[in-house]
C-alpha positions as CSV (number, residue, x, y, z in Angstrom):
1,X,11.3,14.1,-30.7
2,X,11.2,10.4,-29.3
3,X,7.9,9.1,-28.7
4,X,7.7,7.9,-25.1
5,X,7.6,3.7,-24.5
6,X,4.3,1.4,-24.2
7,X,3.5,0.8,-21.2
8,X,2.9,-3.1,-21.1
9,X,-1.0,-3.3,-20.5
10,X,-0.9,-5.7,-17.8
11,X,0.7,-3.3,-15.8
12,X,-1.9,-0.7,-16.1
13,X,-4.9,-3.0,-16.1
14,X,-6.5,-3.0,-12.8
15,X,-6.8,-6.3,-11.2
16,X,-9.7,-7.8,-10.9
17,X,-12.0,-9.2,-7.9
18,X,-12.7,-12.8,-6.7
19,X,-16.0,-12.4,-8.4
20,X,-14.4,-11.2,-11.5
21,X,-12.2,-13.8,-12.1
22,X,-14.6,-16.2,-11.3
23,X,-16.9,-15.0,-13.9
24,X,-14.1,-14.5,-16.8
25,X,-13.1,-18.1,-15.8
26,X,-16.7,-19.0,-16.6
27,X,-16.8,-17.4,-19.9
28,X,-13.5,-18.5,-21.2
29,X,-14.3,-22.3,-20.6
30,X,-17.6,-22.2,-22.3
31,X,-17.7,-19.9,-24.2
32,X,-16.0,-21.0,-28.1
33,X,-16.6,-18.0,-30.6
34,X,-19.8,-15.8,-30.0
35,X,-22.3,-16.7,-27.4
36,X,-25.2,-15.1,-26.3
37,X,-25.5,-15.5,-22.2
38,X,-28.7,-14.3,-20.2
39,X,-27.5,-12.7,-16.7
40,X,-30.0,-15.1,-15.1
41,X,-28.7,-18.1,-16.2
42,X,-25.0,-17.0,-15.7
43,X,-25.8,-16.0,-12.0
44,X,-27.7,-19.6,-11.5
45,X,-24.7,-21.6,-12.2
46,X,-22.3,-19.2,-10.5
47,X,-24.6,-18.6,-7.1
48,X,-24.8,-15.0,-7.8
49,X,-27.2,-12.4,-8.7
50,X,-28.3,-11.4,-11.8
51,X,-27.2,-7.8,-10.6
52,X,-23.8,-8.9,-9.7
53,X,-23.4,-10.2,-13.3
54,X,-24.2,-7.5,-15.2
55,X,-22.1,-4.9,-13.2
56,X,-19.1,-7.2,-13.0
57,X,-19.9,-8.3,-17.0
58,X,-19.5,-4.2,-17.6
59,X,-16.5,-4.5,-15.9
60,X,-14.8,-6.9,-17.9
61,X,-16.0,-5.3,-20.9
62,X,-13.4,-2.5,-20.3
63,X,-10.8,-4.8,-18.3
64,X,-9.9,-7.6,-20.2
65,X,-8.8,-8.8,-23.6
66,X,-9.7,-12.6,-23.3
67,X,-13.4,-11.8,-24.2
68,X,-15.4,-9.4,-25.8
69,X,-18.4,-8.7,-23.9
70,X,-21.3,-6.6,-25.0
71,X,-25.0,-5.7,-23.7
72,X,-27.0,-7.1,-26.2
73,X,-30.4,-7.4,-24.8
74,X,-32.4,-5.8,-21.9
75,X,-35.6,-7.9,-21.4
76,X,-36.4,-10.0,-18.8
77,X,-32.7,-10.9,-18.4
78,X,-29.9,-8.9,-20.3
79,X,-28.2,-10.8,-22.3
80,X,-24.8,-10.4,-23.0
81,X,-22.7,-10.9,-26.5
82,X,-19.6,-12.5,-25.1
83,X,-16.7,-13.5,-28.2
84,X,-13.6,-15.7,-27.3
85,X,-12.0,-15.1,-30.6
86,X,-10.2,-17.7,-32.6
């Protein structure tokens, strides 16, 4: 029985939001191999709250393959393991 075709991913990736695409922006121009972000200082530099990060840095977790992006840390500030790759 044939096996049905891929489905290219961008297709079935949802798009993201303003804010979403601001912050993978972010990441992938400072971000070079692993870096450990705190939510506070991310949301300083982009004018947003440290809220706002950490919902929309879950959301990228599961919507793109630029980054990696994974709760590391809950203490003052979550910090978040964010890896570019090569």
């Amino acid at each position: 029985m044939p096996t049905p075709a891929r489905r290219d991913r961008s297709l079935t990736r949802p798009s993201l939001s303003e804010t979403q695409s601001r912050l993978l922006s972010y990441l992938c121009d400072r971000v070079d191999g692993t870096a450990y972000l705190k939510a506070k200082h991310v949301a300083d530099e982009l004018d947003l709250s440290s809220k706002e990060v950490g919902i929309n840095m879950g959301i990228l977790a599961d919507r793109t393959d630029e980054v990696t992006i994974e709760q590391w840390g809950r203490s003052s500030s979550t910090t978040w393991k964010v890896d570019a790759g090569d």
